[in-house]
C-alpha positions in Angstrom: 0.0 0.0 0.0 1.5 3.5 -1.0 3.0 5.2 2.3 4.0 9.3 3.4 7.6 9.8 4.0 6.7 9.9 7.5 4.6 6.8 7.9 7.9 4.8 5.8 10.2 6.0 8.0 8.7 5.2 11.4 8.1 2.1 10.0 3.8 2.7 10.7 0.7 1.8 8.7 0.2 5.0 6.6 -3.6 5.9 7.6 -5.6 7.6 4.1 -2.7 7.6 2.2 -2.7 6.8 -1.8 -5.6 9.1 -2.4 -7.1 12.3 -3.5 -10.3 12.2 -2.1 -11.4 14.2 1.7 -11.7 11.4 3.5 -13.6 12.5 6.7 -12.7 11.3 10.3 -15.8 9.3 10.7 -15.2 7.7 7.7 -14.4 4.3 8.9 -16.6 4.5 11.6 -19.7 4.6 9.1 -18.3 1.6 6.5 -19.0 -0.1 9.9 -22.0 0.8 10.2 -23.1 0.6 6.9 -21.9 -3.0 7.3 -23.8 -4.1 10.4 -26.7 -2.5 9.1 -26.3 -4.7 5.8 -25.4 -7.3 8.2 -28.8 -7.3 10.1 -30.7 -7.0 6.9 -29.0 -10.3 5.9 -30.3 -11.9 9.1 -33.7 -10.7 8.8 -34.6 -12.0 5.4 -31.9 -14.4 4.7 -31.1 -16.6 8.1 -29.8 -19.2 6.3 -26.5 -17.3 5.5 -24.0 -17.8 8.0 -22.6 -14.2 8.2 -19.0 -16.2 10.1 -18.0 -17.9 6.9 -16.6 -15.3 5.0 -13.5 -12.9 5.5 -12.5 -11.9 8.7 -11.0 -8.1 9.5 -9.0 -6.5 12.7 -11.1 -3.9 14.0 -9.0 -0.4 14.5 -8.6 -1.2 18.0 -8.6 -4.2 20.4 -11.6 -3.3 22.3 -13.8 -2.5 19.1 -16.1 -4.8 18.8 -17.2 -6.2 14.9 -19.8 -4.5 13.2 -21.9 -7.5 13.2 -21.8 -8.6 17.0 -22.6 -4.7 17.4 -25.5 -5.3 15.3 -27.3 -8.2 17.3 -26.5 -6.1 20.4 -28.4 -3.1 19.2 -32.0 -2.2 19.4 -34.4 -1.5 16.0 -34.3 2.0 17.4 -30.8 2.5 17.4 -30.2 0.9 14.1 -27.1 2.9 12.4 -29.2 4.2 8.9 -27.1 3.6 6.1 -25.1 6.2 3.7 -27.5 6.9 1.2 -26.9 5.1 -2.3 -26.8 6.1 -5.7 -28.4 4.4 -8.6 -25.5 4.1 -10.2 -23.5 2.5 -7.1 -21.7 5.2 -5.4 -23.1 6.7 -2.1 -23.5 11.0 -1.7 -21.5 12.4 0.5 -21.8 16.2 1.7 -18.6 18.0 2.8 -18.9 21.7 4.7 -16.5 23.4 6.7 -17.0 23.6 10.0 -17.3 27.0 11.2 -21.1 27.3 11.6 -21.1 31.2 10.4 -24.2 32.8 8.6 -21.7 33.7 5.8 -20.6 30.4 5.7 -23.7 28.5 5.6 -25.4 30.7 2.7 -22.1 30.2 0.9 -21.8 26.3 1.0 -19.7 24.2 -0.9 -21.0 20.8 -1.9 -19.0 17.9 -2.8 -21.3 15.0 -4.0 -20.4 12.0 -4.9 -22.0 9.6 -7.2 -19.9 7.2 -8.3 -17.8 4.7 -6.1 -14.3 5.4 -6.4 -15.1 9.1 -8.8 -14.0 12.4 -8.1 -16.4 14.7 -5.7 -19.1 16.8 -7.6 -19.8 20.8 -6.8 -23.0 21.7 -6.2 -23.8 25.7 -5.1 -26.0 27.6 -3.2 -28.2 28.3 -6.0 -29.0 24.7 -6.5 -31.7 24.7 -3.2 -29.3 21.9 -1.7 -28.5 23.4 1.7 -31.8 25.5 1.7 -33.5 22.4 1.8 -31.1 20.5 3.9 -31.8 23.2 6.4 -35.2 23.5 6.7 -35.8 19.5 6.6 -32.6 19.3 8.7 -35.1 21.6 11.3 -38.2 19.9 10.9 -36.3 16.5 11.3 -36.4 16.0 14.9 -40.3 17.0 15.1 -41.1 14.5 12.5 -41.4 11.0 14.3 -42.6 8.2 12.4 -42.9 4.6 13.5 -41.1 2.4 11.9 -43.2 0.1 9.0 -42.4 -3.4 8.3 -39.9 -3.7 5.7 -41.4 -5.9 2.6 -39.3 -9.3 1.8 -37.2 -8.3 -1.2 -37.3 -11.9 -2.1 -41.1 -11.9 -2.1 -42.9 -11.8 -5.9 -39.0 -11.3 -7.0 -39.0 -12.5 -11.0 -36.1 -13.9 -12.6 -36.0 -12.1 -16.0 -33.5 -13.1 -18.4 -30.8 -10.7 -19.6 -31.7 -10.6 -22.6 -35.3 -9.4 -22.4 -33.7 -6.0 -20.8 -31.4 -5.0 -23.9 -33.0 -2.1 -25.9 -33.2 -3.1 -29.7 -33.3 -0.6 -32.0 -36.7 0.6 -33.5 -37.1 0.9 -37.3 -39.4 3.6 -38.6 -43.1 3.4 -38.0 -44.6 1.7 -41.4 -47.2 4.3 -42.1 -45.5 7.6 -42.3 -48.4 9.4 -40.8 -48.0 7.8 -37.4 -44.0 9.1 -37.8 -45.7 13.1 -38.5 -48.1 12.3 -35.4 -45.2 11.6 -33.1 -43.5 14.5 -34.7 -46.2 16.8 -34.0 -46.2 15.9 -30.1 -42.4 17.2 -30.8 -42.8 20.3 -31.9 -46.2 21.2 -29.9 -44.2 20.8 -26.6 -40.5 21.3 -26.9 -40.1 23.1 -29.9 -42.1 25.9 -28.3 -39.5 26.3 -26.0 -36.5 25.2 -28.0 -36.8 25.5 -31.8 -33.6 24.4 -32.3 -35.0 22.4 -35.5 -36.3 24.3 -38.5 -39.7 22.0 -38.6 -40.2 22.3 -42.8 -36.9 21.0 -43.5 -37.4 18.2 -40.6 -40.4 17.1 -42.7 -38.6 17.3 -45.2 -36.5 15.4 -44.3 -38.9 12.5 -43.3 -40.3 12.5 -46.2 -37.0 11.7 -47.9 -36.5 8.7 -45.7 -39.7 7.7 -46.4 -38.9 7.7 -50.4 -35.6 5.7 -50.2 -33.2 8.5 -50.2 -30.0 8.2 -48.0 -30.1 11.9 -45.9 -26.7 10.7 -43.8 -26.4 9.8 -40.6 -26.7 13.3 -38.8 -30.3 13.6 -40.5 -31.2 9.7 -39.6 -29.9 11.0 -35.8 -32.2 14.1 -35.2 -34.9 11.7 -36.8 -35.0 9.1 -34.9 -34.5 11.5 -31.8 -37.2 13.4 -32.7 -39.6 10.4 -32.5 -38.1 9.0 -29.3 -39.2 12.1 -27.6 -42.3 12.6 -29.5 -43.3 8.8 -28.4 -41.8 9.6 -24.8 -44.4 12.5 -24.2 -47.5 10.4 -25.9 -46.8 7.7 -24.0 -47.0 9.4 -20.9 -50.0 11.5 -22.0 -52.1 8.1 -23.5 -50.4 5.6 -20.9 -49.5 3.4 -23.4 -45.8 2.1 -24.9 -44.7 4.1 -27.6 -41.1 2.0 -28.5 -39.3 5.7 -27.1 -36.2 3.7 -26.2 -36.3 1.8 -29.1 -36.2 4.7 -31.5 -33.2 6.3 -29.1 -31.3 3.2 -29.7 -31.9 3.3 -33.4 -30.4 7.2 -33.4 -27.5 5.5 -31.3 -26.4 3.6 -34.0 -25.7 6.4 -35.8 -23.6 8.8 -34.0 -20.3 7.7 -35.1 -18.9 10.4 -37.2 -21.3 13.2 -36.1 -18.9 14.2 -33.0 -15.5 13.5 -34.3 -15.8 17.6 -35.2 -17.8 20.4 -34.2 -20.3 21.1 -36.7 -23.9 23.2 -36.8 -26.1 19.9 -37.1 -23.7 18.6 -34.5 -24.8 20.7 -31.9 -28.7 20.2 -33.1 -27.6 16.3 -32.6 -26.2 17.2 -28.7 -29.6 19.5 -28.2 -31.7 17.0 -28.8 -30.3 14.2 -26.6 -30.7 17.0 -24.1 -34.2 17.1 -25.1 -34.7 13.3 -24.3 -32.4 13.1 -21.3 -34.6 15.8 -19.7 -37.7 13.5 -20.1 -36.9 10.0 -20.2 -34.9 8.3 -17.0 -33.6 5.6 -18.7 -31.4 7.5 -21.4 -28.5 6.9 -19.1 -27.3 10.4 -20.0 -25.5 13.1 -18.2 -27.4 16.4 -19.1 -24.3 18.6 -17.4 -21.8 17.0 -19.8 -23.6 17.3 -22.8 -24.3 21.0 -22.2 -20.7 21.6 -22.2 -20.0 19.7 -24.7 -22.9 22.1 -26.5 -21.5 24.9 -25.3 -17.9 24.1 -26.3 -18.7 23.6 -29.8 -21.4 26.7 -29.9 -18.2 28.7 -28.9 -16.4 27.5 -31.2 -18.5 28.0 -34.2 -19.1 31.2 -32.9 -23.0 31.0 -32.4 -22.7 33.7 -29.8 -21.7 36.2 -32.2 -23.8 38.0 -35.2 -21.9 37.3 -38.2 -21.2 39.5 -41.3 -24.2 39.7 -43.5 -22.5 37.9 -46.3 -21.3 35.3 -44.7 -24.7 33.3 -44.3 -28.5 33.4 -45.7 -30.8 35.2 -43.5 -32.4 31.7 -42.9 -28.9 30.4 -42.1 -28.4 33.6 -39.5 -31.6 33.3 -38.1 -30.8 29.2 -37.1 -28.0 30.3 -36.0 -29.3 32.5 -33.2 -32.0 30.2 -32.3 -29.6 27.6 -31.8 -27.4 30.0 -29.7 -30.3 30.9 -27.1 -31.6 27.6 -26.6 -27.9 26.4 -25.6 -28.0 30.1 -23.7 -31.6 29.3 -22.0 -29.8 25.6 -20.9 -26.7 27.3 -19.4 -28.9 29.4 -17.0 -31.1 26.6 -16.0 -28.7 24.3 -15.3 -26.4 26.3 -14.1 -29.1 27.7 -11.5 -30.4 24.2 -10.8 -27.1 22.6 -9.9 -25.1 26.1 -8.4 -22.6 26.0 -10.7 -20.7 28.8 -12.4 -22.3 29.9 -15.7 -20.7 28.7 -19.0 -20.9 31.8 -21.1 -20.8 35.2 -19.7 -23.7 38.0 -21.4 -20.4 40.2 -22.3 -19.2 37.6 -24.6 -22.0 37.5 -26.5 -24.1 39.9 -29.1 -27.0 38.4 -27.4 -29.6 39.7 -30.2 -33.2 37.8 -30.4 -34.4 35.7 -33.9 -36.8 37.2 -35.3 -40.6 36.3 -34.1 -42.0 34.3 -37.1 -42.8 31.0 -37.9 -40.6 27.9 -39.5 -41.9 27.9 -42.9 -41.7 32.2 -43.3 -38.1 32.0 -42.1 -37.5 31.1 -45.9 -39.2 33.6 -47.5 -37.6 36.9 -49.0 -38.2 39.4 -46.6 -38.9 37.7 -43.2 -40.2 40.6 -40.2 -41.3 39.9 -36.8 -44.9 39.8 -35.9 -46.1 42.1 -33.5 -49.4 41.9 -33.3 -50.7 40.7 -29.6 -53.1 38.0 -31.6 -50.9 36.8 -33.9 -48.5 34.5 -32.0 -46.0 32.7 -34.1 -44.5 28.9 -32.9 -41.1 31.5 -31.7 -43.0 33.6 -29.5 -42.8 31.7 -26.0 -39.4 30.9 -26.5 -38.0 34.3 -27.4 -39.7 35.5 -23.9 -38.6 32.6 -21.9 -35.1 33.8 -23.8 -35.7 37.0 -22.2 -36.3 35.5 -18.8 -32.7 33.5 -19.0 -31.1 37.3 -19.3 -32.6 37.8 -15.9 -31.8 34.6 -14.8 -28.5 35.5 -15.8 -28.2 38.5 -13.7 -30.0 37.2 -10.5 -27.4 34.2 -10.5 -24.6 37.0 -10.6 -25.9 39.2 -8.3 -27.3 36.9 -5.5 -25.5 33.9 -6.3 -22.0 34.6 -6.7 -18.8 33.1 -4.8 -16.9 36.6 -3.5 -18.2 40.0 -2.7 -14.7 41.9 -3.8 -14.2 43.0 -7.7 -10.9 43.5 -9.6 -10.3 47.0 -10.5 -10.6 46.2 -14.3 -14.2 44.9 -13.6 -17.5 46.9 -13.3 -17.9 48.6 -9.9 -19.6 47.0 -7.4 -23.6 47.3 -6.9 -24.0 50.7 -4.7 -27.6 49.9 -3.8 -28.3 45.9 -3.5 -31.6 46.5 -2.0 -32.5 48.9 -4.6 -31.4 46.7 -7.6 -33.5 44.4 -5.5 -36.9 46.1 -6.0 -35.6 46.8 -9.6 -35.0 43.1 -10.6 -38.7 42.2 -8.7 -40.4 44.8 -10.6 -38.6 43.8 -14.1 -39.9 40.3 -13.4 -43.3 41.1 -13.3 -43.3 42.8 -16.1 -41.8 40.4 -18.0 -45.1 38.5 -16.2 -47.2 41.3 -17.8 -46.2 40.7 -21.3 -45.8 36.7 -21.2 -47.7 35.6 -24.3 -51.2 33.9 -24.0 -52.5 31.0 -26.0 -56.5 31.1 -26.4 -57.5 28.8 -23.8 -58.3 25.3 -25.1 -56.0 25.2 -27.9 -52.7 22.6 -27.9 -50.6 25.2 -26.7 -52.4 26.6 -23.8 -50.8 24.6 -21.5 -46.9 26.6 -22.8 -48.8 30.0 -20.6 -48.7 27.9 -17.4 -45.0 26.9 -18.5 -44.1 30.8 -18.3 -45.6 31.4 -15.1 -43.6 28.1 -13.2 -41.0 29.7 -14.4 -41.7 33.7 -13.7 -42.5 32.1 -10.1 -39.3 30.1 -9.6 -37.0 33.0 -10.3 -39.3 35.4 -8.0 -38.4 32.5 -5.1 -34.9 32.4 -6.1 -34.7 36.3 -5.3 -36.6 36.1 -2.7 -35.4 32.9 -0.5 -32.5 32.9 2.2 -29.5 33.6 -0.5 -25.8 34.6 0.1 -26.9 38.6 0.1 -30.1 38.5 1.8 -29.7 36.0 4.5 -33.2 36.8 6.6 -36.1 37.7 4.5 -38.2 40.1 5.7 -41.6 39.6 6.5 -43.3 41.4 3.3 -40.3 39.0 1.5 -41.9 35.5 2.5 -45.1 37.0 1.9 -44.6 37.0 -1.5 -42.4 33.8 -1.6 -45.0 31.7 -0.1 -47.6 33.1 -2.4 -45.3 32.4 -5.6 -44.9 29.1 -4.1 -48.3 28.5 -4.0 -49.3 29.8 -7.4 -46.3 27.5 -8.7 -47.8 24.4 -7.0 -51.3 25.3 -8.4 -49.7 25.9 -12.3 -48.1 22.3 -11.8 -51.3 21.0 -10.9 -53.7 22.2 -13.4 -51.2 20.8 -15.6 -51.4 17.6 -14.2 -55.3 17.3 -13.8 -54.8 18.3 -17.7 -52.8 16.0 -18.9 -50.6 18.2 -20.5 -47.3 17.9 -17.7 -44.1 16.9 -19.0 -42.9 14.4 -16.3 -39.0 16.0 -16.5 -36.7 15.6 -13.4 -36.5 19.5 -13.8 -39.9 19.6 -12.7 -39.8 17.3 -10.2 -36.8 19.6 -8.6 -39.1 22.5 -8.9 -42.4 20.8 -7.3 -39.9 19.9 -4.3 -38.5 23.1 -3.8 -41.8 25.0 -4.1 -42.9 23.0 -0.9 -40.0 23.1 0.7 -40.2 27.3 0.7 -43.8 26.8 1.9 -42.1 24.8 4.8 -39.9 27.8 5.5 -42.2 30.6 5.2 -44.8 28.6 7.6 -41.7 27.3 10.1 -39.2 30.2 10.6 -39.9 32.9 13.3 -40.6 35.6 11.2 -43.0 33.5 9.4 -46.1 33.9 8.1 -48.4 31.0 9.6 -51.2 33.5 11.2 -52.0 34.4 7.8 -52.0 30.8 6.1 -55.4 29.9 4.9 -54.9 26.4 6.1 -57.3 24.6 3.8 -55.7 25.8 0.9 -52.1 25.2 2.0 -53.7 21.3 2.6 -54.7 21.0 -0.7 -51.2 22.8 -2.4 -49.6 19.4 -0.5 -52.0 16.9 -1.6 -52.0 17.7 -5.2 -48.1 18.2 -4.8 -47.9 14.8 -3.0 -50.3 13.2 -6.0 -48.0 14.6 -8.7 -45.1 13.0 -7.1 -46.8 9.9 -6.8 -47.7 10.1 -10.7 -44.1 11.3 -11.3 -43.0 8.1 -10.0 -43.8 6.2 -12.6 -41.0 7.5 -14.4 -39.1 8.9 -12.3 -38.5 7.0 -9.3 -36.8 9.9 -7.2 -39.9 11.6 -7.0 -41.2 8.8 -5.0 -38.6 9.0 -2.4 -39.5 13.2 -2.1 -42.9 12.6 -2.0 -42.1 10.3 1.4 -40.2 13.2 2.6 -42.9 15.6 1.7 -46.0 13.8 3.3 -44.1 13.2 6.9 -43.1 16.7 7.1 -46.5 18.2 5.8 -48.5 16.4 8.2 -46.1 17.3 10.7 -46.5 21.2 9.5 -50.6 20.7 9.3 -50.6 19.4 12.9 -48.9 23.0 14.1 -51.9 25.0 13.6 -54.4 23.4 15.8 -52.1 23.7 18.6 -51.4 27.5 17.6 -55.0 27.7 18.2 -55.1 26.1 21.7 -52.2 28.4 23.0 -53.8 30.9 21.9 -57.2 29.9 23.5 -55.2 29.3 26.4 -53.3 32.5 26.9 -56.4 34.5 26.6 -59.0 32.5 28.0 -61.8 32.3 25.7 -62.4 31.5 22.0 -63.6 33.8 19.3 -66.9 33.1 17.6 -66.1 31.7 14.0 -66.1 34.6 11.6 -68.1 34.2 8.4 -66.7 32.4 5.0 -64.5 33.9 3.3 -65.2 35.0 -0.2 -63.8 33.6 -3.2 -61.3 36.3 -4.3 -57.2 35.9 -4.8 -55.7 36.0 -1.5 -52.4 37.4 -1.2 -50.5 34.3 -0.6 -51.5 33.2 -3.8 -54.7 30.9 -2.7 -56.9 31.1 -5.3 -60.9 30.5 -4.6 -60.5 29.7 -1.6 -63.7 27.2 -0.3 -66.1 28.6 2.5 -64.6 26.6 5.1 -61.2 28.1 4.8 -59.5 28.8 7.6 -59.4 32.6 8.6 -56.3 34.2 9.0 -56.4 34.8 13.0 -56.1 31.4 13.1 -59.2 31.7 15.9 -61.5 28.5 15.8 -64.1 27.2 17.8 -63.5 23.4 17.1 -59.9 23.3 15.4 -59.3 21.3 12.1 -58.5 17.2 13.0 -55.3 17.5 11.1 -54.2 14.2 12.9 -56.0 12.2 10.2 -54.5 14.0 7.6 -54.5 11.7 4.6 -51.2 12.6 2.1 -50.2 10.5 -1.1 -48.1 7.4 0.8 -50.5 7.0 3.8 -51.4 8.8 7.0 -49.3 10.8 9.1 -51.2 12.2 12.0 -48.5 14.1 14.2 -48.8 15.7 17.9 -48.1 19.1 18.3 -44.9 20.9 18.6 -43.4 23.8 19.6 -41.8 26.0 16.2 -38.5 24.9 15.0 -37.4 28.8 14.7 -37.7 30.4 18.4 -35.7 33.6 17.2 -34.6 35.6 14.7 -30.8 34.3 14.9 -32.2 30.5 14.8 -33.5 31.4 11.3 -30.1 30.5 10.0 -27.3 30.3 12.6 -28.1 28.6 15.4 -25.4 25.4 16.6 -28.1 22.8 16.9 -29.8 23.4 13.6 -26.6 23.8 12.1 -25.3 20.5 12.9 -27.6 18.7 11.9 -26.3 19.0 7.9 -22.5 20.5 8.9 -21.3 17.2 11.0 -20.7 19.6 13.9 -20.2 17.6 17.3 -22.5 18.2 20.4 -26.7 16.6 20.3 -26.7 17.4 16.8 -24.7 15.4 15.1 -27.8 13.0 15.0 -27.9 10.6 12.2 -31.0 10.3 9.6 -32.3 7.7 11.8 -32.4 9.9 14.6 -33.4 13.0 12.9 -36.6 11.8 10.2 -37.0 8.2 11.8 -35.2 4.9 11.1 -35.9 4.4 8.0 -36.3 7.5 6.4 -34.1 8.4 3.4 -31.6 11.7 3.8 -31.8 14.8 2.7 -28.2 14.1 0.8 -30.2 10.9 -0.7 -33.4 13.4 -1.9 -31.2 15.8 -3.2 -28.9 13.5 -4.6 -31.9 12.0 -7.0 -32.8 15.3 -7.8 -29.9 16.2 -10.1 -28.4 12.3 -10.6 -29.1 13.1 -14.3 -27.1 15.9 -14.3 -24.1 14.0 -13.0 -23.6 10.8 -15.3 -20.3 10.7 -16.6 -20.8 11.9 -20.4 -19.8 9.1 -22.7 -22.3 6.8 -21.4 -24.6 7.2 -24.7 -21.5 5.5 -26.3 -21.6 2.0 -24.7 -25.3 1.9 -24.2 -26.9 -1.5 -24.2 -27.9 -1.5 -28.0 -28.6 -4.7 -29.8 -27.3 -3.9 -33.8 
């Protein structure tokens, strides 16, 4: 085994040495505890093993005892929970310092990682990681669960042959109109947000396949692509197999030669297996590597850059910049998403808008804009969504970034942050304002509620505990749980429609939506007088009923819609005891007040019914929230006290801190202690949220495709 200088010389086992990897203190101690905790799961369901046969270890020290004999000593409730595991093998690992500073916590780094044996990933404050690791690290110790019986793994276990799991290739449907139909389910969904693809000569295309003609490989690619995520959404939508893998193993049989060199229709190629790794889980793709790879090659063609008027056709110019934003409108999501530094700075680039017309008048002579309110073209959404990225853009600089000093050959720094604040607040609901609306009932109706997700995640990204504004003022959550609300709302009216794209973006989103209604309800400064209650029940049923719908495909949402139901009913079953103390204190009960009319409220509770909770809180029989029914079950909790007691414990306080820095003292409690025994951690959650970011790139290569 490789050795220091030191350890070789004093002739001692060398303790960590040979790798490159922060290996933490306690990381022995939990490979034995992982290990006893496989151990008693061996014992439980598989008796017949004897667990003594197999290799034998020296424990660190003479009076440490096995990880197994500790096992059968221990109780259930002091069963060590495991690390939590990755699909892909590797277990997720957070590292933060240790000095439990404001500054520090809003500032996080996170080091993930997700493949046994790979280098740590980075992961910013942007990303919602530690947001959400502090408020469920908060609400962890109020949330007791008992512990259910753990189903037999062996039980209604089918051996399935090999074979039957390789994805063959898909040929072209035989009728060429059921190839347009699940092209039209392409560019009615994601073309309106990424045209990318001039749609005529796609058809065109087609049709030349259709005839016999060879079109190359890079045309047969974006084909076949093309119908793997057009079958991907209609089988969702009609719950019924469309072949989507099949026809993304038929494109995979042709990419050799269309990345040996950058190329225009090679980033078109990359953009669309972004497309289908954003929707389909098993494309075994990672969506951060091939957005670099996008980028690298948009650079170097110089997308970001208007070039000379003779050097291409206005068609050729105008594909050009649509192909530039899209890759653009990626960076900042992405970027955002994960809290990673931005690819492509907005003073590199020209930055001008395509033209708002549709595909087939891009080739005519004189193509113009259309500006008429009524006419919208198939560009329209995407150039105001392009719009939004800007101020994406600027947000993620402004709020998100690592240090507060400039160089002296940059920009001066921001004289007025809470100005620029009110400035960027007031730009986004403008941009609100002029969002373009399709007529109700038509195919792209559903591309309005897109908008106003988005409009509301960026108003929450201001607005949230961030690296500059550390405790939100009162007015602040206000608005935050209201956007939240109106977010979870959008996401289920898409749902109940059948028109929501089941995307592991989306399922991050939904997450952190409830998670800010957690905090805005939880901290001191809070805002739970003024919750109508029945309404904030309903926002976390239909967001537990999404998640239980996400599943199906995405089977991360399952594990945050078990986090979300414990720690809902837990935040349901504050209110009636708010009530009782405040029966209590004053010593009588206030008649019930009459319904409340259906208007907006102003935490974004729309039509409220006429037993809605007023907002004194003030009942004369409170609500039964311990029969709360959620997605996974029922969670009926007893009351608590608040997690936030004062204005410091918003953010800073030891206890809370330690729950998610590793700190010593009572909270360095483990997820079994904190959410119940077996409740998956926060890392775990968090970890399935943006797995599909991570895959190493390269796996599309040696997918399991049967030529």
């Amino acid at each position: 085994m490789p050795a220091c200088g030191a350890c070789r010389k004093a002739g001692a086992n060398c303790v960590g040495g040979g790798t490159s990897r922060d290996i933490p203190r306690s990381y022995v101690h939990d490979l034995e505890a992982r290990v006893a905790w496989l151990e008693s799961i061996v014992r439980e369901h598989a008796p017949s093993v004897d667990l003594s046969s197999g290799p034998h270890y020296q424990s660190l020290s003479s009076g440490r005892t096995p990880p197994g004999q500790r096992a059968n000593e221990s109780t259930s409730s002091s069963l060590p929970q495991p690390p939590p595991h990755h699909p892909d093998g590797g277990t997720y690992e957070a590292y933060s310092p240790e000095d439990d500073s404001l500054s520090d916590i809003t500032h996080q780094i996170g080091l993930v990682s997700v493949t046994t044996g790979a280098d740590l990933r980075y992961l910013g404050p942007s990303s919602g990681l530690f947001f959400t690791k502090f408020v469920l690290a908060g609400l962890g110790p109020r949330v007791r669960v008992e512990k259910q019986n753990s189903p037999d793994p062996t039980k209604d276990c089918l051996s399935i042959p090999a074979d039957l799991l390789v994805v063959r290739p898909q040929e072209l449907p035989s009728d060429q109109r059921h190839a347009r139909w699940l092209s039209q389910a392409y560019f009615e969904t994601v073309h309106l947000q990424f045209p990318f693809l001039h749609e005529p000569t796609f058809l065109g295309i087609l049709d030349r396949l259709y005839d016999g003609v060879d079109v190359g490989p890079a045309c047969e690619f974006q084909v076949f692509m093309v119908l793997a995520i057009g079958a991907t959404i209609l089988a969702r939508r009609a719950k019924i197999p469309l072949c989507a893998e099949g026809y993304c193993a038929s494109a995979m049989t042709r990419l050799e030669g269309i990345f040996q060199r950058a190329s225009f229709t090679g980033v078109q190629c990359v953009l669309l297996l972004q497309m289908y790794a954003m929707n389909n889980p098993s494309s075994g793709l990672s969506l951060w590597s091939l957005h670099y790879h996008c980028l690298a090659w948009t650079i170097e063609l110089g997308l970001q850059r208007n070039a000379p008027g003779n050097t291409f056709s206005l068609p050729q110019q105008e594909m050009r910049t649509r192909v530039f934003w899209c890759v653009y409108t990626i960076d900042r999501a992405l970027c955002t998403l994960m809290g990673r530094p931005l690819g492509l700075m907005d003073e590199q680039c020209d930055l001008r808008l395509p033209l708002d017309i549709n595909d087939e008048d891009l080739d005519s002579s004189h193509p113009q804009s259309v500006h008429s309110d009524t006419s919208l073209t198939t560009m329209s959404t995407a150039i105001h969504l392009y719009k939004l990225a800007r101020l994406n853009s600027e947000i993620k600089a402004v709020l998100y970034c690592t240090g507060r000093t400039h160089a002296p050959y940059t920009a001066p720094a921001m004289a007025d942050i809470v100005r620029w604040k009110e400035d960027i607040l007031n730009r986004l609901r403008q941009w609100k304002v002029e969002i373009p609306r399709h007529p109700q009932g038509s195919e792209r109706y559903c591309v309005n509620h897109l908008c106003e997700i988005k409009y509301h995640e960026l108003i929450m990204l201001v607005l949230r505990p961030n690296p500059v504004f550390q405790h939100p003022t009162k007015d602040a959550l206000r608005e935050c749980f209201a956007s939240a609300m109106r977010c979870n709302n959008l996401y289920y009216e898409l749902y109940a429609s059948n028109t929501l794209h089941y995307s592991w973006i989306s399922v991050h989103s939904l997450f952190l939506c409830v998670i800010t209604m957690f905090y805005c309800v939880w901290t001191s400064q809070g805002i739970a007088d003024e919750v109508d209650v029945d309404g904030l029940t309903r926002a976390l049923k239909s967001t537990s009923d999404i998640l239980s719908a996400t599943g199906e495909y995405w089977p991360e949402a399952r594990r945050s819609r078990d986090v979300l139901d414990r720690i809902a009913a837990a935040t349901m079953s504050r209110f009636p005891m708010r009530v009782s103390e405040t029966t209590r204190q004053s010593g009588k009960v206030n008649p019930r007040p009459p319904p409340t009319p259906p208007v907006s409220s102003n935490l974004g509770i729309l039509d409220p019914p006429p037993t809605a909770v007023p907002q004194n809180m003030n009942l004369v029989t409170p609500p039964d929230f311990q029969a709360l029914q959620f997605g996974n079950g029922d969670f009926g909790m007893g009351h608590m006290s608040p997690v936030y007691e004062t204005q410091a414990d918003a953010f800073t306080t030891t206890d809370m801190l330690s729950y998610f820095m590793g700190s010593g003292g009572d909270g360095t409690a483990n997820n079994a202690q904190i959410m119940g025994e077996y409740y998956p951690s926060v890392d775990d959650v968090m970890q399935n949220f943006l797995g599909d970011g991570f895959r190493d790139f390269g796996q599309y290569q040696g997918m399991n495709v049967m030529v």
